[in-house]
VMD Tcl script that builds the backbone (N, CA, C; Angstrom):
set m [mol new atoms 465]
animate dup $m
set s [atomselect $m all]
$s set {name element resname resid chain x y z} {
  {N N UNK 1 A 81.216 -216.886 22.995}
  {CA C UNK 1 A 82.430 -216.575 22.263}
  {C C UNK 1 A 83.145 -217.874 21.907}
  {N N UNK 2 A 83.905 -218.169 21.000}
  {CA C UNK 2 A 84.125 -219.547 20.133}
  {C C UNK 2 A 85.752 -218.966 20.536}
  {N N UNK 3 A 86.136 -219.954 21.294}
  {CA C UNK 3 A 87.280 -220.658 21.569}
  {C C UNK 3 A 88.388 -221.204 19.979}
  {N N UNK 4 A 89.669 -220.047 20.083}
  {CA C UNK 4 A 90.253 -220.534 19.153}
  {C C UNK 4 A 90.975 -221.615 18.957}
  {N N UNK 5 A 91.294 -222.942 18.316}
  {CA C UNK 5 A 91.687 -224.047 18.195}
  {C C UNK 5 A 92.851 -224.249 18.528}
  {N N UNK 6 A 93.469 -225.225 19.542}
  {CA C UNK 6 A 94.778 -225.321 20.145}
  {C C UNK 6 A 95.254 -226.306 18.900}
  {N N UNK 7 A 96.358 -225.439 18.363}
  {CA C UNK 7 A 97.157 -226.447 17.093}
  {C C UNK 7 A 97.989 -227.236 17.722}
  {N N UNK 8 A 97.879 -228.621 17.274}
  {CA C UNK 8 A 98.908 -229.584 18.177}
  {C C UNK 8 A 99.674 -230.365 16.832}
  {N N UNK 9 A 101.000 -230.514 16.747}
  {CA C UNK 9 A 102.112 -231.289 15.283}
  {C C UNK 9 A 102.238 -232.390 16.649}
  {N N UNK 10 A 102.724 -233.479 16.148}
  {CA C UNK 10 A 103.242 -234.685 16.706}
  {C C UNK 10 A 104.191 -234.720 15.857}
  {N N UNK 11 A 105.211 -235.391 16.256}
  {CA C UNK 11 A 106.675 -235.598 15.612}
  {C C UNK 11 A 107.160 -236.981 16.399}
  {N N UNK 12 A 107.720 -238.164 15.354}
  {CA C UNK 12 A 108.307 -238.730 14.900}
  {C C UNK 12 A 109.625 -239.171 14.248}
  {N N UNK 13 A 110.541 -239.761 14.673}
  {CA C UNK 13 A 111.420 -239.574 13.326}
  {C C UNK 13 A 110.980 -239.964 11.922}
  {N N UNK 14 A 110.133 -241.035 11.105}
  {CA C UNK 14 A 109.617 -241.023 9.797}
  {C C UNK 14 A 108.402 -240.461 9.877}
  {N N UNK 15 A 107.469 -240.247 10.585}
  {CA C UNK 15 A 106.824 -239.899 10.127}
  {C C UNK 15 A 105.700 -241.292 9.644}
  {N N UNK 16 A 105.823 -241.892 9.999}
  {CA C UNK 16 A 105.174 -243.123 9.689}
  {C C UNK 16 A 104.109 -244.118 10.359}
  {N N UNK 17 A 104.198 -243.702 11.578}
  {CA C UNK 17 A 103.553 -244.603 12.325}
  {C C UNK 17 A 102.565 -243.837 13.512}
  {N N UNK 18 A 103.638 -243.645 14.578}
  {CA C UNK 18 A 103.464 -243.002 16.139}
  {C C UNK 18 A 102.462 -241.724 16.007}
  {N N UNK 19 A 103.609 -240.975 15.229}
  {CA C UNK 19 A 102.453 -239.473 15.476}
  {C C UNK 19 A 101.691 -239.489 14.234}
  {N N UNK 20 A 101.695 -240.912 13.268}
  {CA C UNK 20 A 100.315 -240.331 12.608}
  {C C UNK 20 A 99.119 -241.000 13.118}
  {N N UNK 21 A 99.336 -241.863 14.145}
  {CA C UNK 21 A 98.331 -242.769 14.535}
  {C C UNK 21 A 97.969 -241.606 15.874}
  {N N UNK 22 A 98.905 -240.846 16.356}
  {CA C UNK 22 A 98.054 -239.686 16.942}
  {C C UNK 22 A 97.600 -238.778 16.384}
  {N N UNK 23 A 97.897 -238.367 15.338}
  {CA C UNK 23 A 97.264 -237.176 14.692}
  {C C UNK 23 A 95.866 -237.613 14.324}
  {N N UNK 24 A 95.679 -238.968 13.816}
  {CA C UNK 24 A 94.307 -239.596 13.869}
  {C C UNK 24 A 94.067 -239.383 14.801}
  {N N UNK 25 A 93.825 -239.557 15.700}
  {CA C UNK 25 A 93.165 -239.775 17.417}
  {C C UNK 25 A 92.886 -238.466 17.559}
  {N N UNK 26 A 93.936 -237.824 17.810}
  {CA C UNK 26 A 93.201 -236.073 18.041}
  {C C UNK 26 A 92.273 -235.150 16.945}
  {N N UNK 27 A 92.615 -235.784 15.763}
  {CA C UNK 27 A 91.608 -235.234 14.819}
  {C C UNK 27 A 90.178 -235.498 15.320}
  {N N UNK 28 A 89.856 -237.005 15.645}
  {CA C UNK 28 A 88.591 -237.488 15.724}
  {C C UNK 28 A 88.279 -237.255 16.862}
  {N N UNK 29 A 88.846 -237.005 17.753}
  {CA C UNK 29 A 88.700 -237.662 19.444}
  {C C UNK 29 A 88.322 -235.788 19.889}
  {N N UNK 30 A 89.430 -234.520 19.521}
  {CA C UNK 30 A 89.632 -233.897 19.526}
  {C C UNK 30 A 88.293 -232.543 19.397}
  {N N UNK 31 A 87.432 -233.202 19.104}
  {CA C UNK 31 A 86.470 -232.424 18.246}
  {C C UNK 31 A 86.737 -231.158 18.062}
  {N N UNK 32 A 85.870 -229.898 18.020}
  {CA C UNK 32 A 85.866 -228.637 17.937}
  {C C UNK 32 A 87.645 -227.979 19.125}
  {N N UNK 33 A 87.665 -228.519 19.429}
  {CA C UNK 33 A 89.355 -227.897 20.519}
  {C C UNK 33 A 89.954 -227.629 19.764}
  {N N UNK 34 A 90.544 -229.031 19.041}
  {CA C UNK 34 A 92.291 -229.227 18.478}
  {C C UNK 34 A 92.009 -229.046 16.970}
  {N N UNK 35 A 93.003 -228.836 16.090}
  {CA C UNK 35 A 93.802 -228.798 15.136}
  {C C UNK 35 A 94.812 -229.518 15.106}
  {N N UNK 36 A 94.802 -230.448 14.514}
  {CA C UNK 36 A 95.656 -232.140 14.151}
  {C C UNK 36 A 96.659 -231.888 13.083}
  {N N UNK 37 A 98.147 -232.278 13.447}
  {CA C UNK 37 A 99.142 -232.565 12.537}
  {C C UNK 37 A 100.049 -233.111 13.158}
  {N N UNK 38 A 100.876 -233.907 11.758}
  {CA C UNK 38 A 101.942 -234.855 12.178}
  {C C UNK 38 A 103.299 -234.449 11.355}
  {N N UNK 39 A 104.359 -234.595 11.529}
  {CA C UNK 39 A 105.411 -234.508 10.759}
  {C C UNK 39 A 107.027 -235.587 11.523}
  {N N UNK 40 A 107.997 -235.727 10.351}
  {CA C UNK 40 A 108.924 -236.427 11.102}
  {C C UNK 40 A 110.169 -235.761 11.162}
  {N N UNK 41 A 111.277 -236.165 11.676}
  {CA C UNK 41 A 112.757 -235.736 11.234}
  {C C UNK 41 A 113.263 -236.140 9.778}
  {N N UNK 42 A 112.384 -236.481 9.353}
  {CA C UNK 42 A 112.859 -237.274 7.901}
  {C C UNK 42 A 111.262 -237.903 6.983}
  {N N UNK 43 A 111.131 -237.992 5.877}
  {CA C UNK 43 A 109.796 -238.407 5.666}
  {C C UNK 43 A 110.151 -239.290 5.254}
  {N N UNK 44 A 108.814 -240.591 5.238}
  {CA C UNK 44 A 109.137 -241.902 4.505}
  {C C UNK 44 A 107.584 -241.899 3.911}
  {N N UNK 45 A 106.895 -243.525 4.526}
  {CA C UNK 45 A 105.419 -243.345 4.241}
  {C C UNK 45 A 104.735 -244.293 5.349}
  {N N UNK 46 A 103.617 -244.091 4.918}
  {CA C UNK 46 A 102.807 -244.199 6.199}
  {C C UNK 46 A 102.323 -245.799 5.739}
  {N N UNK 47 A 103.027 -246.602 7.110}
  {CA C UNK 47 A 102.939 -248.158 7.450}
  {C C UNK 47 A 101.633 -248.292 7.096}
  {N N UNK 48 A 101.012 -249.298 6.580}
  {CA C UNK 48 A 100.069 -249.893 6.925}
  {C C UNK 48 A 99.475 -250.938 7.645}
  {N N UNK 49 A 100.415 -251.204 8.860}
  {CA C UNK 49 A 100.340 -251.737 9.803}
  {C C UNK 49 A 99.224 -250.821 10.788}
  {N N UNK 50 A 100.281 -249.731 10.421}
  {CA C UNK 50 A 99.699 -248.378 11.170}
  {C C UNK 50 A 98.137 -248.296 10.635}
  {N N UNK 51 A 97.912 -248.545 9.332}
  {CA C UNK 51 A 96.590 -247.772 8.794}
  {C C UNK 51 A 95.793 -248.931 9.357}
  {N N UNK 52 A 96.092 -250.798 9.554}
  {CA C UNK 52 A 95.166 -251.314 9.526}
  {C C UNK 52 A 95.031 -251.383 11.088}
  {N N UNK 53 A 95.880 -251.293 12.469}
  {CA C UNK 53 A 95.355 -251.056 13.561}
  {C C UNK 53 A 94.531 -249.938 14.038}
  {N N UNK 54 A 94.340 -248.637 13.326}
  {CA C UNK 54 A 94.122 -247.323 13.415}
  {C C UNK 54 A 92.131 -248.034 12.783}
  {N N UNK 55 A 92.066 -248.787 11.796}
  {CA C UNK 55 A 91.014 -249.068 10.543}
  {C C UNK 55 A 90.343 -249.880 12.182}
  {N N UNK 56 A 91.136 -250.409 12.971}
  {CA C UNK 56 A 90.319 -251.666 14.083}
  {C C UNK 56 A 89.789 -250.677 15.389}
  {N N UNK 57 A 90.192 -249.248 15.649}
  {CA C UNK 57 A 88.995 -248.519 16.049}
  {C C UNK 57 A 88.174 -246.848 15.778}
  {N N UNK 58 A 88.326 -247.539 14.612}
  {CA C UNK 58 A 87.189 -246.617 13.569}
  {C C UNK 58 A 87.921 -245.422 13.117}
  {N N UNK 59 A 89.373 -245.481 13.121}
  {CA C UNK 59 A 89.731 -244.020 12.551}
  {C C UNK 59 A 90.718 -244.623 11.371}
  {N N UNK 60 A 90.001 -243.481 10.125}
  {CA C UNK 60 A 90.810 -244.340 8.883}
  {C C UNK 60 A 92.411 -243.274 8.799}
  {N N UNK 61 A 93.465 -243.830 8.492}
  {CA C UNK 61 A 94.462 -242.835 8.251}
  {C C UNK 61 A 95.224 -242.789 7.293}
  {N N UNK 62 A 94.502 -243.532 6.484}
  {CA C UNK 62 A 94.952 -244.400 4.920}
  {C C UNK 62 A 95.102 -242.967 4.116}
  {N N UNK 63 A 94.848 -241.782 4.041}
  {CA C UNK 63 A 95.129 -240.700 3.389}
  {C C UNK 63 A 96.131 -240.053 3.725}
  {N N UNK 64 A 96.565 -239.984 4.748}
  {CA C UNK 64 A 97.870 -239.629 5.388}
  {C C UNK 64 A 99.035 -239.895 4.392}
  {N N UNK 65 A 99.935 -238.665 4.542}
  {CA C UNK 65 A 101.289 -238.704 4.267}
  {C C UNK 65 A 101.926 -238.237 4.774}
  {N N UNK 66 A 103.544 -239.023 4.531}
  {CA C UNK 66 A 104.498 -239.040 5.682}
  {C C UNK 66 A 104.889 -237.561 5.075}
  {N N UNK 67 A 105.509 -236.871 6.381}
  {CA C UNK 67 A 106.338 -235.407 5.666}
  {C C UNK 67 A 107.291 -235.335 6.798}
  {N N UNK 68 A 108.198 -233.852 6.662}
  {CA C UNK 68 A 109.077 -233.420 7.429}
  {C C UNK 68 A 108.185 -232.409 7.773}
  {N N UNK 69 A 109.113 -231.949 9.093}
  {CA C UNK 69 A 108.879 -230.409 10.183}
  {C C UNK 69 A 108.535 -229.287 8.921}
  {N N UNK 70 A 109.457 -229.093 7.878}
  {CA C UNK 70 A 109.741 -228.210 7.466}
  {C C UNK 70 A 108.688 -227.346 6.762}
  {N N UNK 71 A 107.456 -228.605 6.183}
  {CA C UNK 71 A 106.223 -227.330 5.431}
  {C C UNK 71 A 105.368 -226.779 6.471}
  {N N UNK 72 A 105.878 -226.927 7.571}
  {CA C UNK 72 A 105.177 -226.485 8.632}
  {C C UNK 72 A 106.250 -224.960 9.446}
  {N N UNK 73 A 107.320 -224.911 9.316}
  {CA C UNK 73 A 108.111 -223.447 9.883}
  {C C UNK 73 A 106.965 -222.904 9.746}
  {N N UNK 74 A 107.205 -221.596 10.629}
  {CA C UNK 74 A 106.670 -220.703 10.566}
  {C C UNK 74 A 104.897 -220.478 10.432}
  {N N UNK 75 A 104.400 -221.433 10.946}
  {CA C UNK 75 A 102.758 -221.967 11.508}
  {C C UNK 75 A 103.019 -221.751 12.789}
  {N N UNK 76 A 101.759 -221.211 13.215}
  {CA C UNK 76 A 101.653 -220.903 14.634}
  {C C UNK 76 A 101.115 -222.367 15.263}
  {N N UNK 77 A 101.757 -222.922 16.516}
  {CA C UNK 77 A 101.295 -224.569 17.361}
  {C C UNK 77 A 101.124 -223.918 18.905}
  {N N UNK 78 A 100.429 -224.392 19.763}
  {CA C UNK 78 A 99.964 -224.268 20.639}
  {C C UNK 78 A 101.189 -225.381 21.563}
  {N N UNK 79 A 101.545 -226.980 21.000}
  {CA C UNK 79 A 101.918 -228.087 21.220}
  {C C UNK 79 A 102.761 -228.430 20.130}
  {N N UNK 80 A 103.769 -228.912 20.645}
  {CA C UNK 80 A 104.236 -229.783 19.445}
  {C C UNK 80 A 104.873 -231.178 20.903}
  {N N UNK 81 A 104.260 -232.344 20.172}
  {CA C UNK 81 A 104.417 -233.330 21.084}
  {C C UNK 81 A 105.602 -234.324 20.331}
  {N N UNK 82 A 106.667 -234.917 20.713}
  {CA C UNK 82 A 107.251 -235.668 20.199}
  {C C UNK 82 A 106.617 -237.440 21.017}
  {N N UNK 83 A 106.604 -238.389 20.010}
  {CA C UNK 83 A 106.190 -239.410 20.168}
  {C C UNK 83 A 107.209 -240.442 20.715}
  {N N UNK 84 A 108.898 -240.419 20.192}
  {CA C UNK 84 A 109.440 -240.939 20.094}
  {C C UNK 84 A 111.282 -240.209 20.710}
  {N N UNK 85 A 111.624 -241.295 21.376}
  {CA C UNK 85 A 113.084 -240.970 22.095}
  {C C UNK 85 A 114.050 -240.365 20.634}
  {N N UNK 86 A 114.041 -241.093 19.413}
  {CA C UNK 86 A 115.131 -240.366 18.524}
  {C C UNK 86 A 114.247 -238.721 18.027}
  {N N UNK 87 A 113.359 -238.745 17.852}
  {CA C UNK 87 A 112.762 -237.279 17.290}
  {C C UNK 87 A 112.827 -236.331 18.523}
  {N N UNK 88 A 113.254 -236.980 20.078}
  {CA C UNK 88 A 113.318 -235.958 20.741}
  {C C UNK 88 A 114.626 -235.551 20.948}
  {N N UNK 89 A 115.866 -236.222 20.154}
  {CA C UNK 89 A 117.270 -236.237 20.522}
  {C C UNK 89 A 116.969 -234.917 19.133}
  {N N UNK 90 A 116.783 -235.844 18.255}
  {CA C UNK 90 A 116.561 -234.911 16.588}
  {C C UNK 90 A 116.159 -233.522 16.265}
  {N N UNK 91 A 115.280 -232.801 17.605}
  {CA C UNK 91 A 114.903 -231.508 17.168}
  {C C UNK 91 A 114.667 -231.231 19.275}
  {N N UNK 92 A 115.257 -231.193 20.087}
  {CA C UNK 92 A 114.606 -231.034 21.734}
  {C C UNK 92 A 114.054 -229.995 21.937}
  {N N UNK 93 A 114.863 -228.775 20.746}
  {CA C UNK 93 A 113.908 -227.843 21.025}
  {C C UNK 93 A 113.467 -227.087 19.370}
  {N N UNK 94 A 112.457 -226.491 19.360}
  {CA C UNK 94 A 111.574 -225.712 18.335}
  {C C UNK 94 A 111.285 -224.432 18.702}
  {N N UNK 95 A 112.249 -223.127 18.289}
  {CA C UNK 95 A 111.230 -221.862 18.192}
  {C C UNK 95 A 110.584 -221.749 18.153}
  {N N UNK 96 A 109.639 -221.474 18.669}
  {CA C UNK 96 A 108.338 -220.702 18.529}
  {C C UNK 96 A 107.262 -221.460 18.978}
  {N N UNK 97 A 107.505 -222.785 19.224}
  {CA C UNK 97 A 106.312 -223.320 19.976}
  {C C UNK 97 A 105.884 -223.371 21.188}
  {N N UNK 98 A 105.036 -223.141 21.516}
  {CA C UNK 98 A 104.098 -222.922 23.193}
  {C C UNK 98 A 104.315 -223.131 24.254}
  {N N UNK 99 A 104.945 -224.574 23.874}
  {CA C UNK 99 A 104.500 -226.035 24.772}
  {C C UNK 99 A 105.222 -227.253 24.131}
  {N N UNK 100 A 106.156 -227.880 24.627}
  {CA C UNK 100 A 106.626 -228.815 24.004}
  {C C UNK 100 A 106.376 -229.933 25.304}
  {N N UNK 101 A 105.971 -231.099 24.826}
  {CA C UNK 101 A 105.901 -232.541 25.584}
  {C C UNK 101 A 106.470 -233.723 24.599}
  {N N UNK 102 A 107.459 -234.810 25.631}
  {CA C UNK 102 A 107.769 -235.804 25.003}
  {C C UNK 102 A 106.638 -237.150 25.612}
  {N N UNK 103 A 106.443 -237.775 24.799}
  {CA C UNK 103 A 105.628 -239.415 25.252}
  {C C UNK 103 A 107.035 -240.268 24.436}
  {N N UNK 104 A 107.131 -240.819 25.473}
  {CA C UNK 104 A 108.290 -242.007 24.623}
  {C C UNK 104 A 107.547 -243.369 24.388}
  {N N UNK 105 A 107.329 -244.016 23.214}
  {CA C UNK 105 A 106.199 -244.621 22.562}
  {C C UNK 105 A 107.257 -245.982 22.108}
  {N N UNK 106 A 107.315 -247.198 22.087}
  {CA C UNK 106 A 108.478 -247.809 21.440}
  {C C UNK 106 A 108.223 -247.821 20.214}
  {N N UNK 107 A 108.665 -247.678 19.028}
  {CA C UNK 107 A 108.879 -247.880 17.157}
  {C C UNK 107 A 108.326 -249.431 17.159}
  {N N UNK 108 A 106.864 -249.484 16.887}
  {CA C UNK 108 A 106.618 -250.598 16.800}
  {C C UNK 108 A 106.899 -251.571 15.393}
  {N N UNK 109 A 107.695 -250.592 14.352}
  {CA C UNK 109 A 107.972 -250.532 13.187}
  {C C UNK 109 A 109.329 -251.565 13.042}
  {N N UNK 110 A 109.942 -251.931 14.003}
  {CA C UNK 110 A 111.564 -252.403 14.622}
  {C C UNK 110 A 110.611 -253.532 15.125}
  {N N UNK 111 A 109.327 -253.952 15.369}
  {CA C UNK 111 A 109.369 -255.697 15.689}
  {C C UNK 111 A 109.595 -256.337 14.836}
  {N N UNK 112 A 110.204 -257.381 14.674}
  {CA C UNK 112 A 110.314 -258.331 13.556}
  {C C UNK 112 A 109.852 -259.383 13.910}
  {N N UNK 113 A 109.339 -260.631 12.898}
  {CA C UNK 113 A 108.159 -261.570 12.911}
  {C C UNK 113 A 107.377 -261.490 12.061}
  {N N UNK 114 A 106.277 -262.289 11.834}
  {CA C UNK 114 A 105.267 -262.559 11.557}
  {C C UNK 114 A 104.267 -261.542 11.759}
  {N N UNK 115 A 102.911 -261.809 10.545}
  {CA C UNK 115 A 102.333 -260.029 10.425}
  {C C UNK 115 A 101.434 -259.982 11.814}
  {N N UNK 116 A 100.987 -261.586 12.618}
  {CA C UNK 116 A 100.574 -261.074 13.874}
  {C C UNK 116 A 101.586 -260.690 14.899}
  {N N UNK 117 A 102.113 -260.743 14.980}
  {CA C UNK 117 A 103.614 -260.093 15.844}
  {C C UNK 117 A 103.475 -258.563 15.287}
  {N N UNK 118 A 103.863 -258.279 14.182}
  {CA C UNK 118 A 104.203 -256.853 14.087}
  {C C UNK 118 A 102.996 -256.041 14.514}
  {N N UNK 119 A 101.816 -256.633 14.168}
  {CA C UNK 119 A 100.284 -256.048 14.222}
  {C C UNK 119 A 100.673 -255.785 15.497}
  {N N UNK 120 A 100.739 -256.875 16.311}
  {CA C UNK 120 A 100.322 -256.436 17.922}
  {C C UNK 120 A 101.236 -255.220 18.739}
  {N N UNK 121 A 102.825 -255.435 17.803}
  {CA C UNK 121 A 103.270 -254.191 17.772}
  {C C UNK 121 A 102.668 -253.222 18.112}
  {N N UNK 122 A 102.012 -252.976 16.684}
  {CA C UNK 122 A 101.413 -251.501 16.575}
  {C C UNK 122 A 100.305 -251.436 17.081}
  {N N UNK 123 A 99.366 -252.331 17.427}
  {CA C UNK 123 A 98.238 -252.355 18.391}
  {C C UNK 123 A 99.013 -251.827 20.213}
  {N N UNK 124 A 99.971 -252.544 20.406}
  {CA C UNK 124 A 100.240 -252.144 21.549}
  {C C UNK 124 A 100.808 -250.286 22.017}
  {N N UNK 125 A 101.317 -249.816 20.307}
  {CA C UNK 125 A 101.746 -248.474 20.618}
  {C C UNK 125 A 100.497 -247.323 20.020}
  {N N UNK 126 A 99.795 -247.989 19.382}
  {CA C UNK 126 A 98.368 -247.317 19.538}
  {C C UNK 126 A 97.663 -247.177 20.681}
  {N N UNK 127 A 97.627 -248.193 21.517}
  {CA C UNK 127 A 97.455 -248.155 22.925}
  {C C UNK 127 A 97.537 -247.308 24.019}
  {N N UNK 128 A 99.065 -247.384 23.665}
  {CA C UNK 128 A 99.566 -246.140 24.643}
  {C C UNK 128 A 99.126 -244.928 24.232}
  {N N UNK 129 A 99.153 -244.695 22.899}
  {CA C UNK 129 A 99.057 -242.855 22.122}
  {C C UNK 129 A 97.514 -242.661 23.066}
  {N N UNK 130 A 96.689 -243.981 22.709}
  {CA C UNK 130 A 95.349 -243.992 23.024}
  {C C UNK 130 A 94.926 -242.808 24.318}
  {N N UNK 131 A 95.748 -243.680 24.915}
  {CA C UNK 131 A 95.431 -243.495 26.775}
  {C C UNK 131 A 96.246 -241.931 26.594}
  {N N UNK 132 A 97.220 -241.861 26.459}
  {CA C UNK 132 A 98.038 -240.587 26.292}
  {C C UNK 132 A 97.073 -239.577 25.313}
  {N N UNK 133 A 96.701 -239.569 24.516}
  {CA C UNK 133 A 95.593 -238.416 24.138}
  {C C UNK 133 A 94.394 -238.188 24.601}
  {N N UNK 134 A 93.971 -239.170 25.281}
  {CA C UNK 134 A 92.506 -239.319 26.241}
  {C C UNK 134 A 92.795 -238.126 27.349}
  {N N UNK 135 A 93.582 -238.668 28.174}
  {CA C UNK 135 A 94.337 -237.689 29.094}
  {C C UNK 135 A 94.421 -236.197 28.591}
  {N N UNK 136 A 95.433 -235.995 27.234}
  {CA C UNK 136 A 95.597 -234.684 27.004}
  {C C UNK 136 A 94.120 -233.702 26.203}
  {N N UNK 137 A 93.710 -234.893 25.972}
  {CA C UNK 137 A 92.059 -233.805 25.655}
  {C C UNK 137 A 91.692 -233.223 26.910}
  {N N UNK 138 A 91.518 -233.772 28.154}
  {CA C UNK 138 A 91.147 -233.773 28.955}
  {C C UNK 138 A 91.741 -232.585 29.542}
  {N N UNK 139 A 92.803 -232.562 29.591}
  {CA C UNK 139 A 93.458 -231.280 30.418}
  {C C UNK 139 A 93.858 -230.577 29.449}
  {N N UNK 140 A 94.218 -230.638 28.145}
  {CA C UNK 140 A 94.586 -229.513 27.284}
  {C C UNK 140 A 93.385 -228.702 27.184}
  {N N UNK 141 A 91.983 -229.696 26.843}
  {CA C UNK 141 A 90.879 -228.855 26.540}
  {C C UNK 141 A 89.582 -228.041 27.480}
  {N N UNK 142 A 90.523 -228.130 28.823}
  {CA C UNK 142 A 89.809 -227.662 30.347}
  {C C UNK 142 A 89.706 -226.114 30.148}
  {N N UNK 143 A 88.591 -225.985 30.059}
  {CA C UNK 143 A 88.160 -224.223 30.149}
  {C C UNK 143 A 89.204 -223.242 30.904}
  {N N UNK 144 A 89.203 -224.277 32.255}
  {CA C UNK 144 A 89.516 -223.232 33.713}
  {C C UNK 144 A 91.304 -223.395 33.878}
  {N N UNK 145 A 91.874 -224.092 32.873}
  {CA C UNK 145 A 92.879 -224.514 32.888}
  {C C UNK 145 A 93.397 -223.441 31.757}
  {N N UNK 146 A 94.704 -222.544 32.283}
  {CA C UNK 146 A 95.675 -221.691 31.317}
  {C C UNK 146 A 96.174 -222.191 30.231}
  {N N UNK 147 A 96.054 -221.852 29.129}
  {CA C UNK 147 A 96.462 -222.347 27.707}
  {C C UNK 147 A 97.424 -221.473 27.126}
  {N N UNK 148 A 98.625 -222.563 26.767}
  {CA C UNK 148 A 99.776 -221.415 25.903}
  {C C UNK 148 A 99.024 -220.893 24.171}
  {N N UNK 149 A 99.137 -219.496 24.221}
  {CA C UNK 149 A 99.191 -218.982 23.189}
  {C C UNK 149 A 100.024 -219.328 22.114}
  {N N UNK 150 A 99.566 -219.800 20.799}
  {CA C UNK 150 A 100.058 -219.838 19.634}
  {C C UNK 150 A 101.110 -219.635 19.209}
  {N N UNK 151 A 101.984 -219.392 18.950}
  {CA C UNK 151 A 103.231 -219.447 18.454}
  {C C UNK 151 A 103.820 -219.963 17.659}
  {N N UNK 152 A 104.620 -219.543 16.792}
  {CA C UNK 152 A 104.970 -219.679 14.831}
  {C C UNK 152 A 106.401 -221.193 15.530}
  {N N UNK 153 A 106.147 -221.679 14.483}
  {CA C UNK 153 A 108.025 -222.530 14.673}
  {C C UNK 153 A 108.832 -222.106 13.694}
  {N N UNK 154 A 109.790 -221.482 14.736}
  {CA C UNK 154 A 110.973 -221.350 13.297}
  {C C UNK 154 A 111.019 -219.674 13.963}
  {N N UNK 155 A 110.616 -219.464 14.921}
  {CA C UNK 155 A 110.174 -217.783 15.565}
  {C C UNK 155 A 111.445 -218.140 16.509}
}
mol reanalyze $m
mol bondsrecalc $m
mol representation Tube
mol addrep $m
């Protein structure tokens, strides 16, 4: 019997960086489990800081666009993970979702410097998402482990 897909949104405040460099990761990393999306408190566009640390281990995210929560109401999520301390002040809680978790990630988008400075930035908060989605495959996608049922946002 085929296991239905745990939908997971990551949230951000732009939308730019954090949860799209996780929504990469769980897309690829994620295989047959998850269902991958990102959205912010606000949309902008997607760094390419972000696209070229994401390009240094093999996941491209250069198609990505930044959006808000909102074309997403009313979709059923299993997870909705916030990445970041302002997107968790910005929305703490969401109707209808499952399961809410915060990772507080620093805005590697706020280093200022030189483009190896900012890079390592975002190399360093790719890092963390890294280790932090390794983990949640791991126990989100455990057979023997209870899984929240689906649920719409905006319910």
């Amino acid at each position: 019997m085929d296991k239905e897909r745990q939908r997971v949104i990551f949230v951000c405040t732009h939308n730019s960086a954090r949860s799209q460099m996780a929504e990469g990761m769980l897309r690829t990393w994620g295989g047959e489990r998850f269902e991958s999306f990102s959205a912010g408190t606000e949309a902008t566009s997607v760094r390419p800081e972000a696209i070229t640390v994401m390009n240094e281990i093999g996941i491209d995210i250069a198609g990505h666009t930044s959006k808000t929560l909102e074309p997403f109401m009313g979709e059923p999520f299993s997870w909705l993970i916030t990445v970041c301390d302002q997107a968790k002040e910005s929305c703490p809680v969401i109707p209808g979702v499952a399961q809410q978790a915060h990772w507080s990630i620093d805005d590697p988008s706020g280093v200022e410097g030189d483009e190896a400075a900012r890079l390592e930035a975002f190399r360093i908060a790719r890092d963390r998402l890294r280790d932090r989605i390794h983990v949640f495959i791991l126990a989100a996608g455990r057979d023997d482990l209870p899984h929240p049922e689906p649920t719409r946002i905006g319910q």
